[in-house]
C-alpha positions in Angstrom: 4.1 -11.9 4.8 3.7 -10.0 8.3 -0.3 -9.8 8.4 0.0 -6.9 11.0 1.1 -4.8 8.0 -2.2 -6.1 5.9 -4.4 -5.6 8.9 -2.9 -2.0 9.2 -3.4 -1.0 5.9 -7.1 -2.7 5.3 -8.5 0.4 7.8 -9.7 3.3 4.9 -8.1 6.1 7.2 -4.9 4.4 8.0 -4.6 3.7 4.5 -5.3 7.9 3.3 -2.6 8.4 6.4 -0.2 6.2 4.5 -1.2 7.8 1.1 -0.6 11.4 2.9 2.9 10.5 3.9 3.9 9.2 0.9 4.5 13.1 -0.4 6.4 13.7 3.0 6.9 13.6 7.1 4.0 15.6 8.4 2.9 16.2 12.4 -0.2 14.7 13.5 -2.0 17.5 13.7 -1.1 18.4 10.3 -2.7 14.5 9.3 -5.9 15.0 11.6 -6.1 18.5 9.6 -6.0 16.8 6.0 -8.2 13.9 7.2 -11.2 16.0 8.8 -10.3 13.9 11.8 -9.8 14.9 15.7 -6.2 14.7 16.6 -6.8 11.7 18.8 -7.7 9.6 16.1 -5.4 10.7 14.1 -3.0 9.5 16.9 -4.9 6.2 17.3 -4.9 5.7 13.7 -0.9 6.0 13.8 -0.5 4.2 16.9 -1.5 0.5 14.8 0.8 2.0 11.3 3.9 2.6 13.9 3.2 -1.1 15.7 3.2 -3.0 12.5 6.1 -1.2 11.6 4.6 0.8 8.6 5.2 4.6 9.9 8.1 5.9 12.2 8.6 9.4 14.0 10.8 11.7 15.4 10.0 14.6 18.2 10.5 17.7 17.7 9.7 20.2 20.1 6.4 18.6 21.7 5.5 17.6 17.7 5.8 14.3 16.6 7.0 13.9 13.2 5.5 10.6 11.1 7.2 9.4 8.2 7.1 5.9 5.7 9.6 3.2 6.3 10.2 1.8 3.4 10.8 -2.1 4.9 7.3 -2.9 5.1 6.1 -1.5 1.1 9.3 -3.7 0.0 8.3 -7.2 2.1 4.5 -6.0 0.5 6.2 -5.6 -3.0 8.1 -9.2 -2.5 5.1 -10.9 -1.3 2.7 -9.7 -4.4 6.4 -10.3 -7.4 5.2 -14.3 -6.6 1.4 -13.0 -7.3 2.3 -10.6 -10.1 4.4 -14.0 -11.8 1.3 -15.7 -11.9 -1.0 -13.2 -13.5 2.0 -12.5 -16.2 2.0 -16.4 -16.8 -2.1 -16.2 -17.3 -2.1 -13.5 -19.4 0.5 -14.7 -21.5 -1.3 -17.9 -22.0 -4.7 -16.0 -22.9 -2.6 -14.3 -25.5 -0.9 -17.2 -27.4 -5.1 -18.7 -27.2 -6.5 -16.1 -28.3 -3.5 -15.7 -31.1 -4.5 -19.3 -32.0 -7.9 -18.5 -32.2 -7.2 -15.5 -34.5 -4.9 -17.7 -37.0 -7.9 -20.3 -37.3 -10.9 -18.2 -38.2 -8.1 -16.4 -40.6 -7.8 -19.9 -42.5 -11.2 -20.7 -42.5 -11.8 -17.7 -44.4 
């Protein structure tokens, strides 16, 4: 798992940028807007999401675009599946003990 993209996404406003863009591309000035933030924050805060590879943009005039790349969510996604196993595999074990439990205070009665 590339811990740049963790690192990125553990800062609250990079991770309402991220949340922002998932409902499309929007110009920094149009982040710093929704975020209550000056423009060069806004700018710093995307500066880290482009270097771990989280955001990407195109220009546009003298506007920079931002957008999601998708790469990083899916290497996220396959690093929690093994995580996600795991819980499954406790919760289905809680199940069948509490299932257990159920059937012997049933023939005790």
């Amino acid at each position: 798992m590339n811990t740049k993209i963790l690192s990125a996404l553990a800062e609250p406003s990079r991770l309402r940028i991220v949340q922002l863009l998932r409902d499309g591309s929007l110009t920094v000035g149009e982040i710093a807007d929704r975020l209550h933030i000056r423009q060069p924050q806004a700018s710093k805060h995307l500066r880290v999401l482009y270097e771990a590879g989280i955001v990407e943009f195109f220009a546009e005039t003298n506007r920079r675009i931002y957008k999601l790349r998708p790469e990083p969510f899916k290497e996220l996604d396959s690093w929690l599946d093994q995580y996600r196993k795991l819980w499954e595999e406790q919760f289905e074990n809680l199940e069948r003990y509490l299932q257990e439990l159920q059937k012997k205070k049933r023939s005790e009665t």
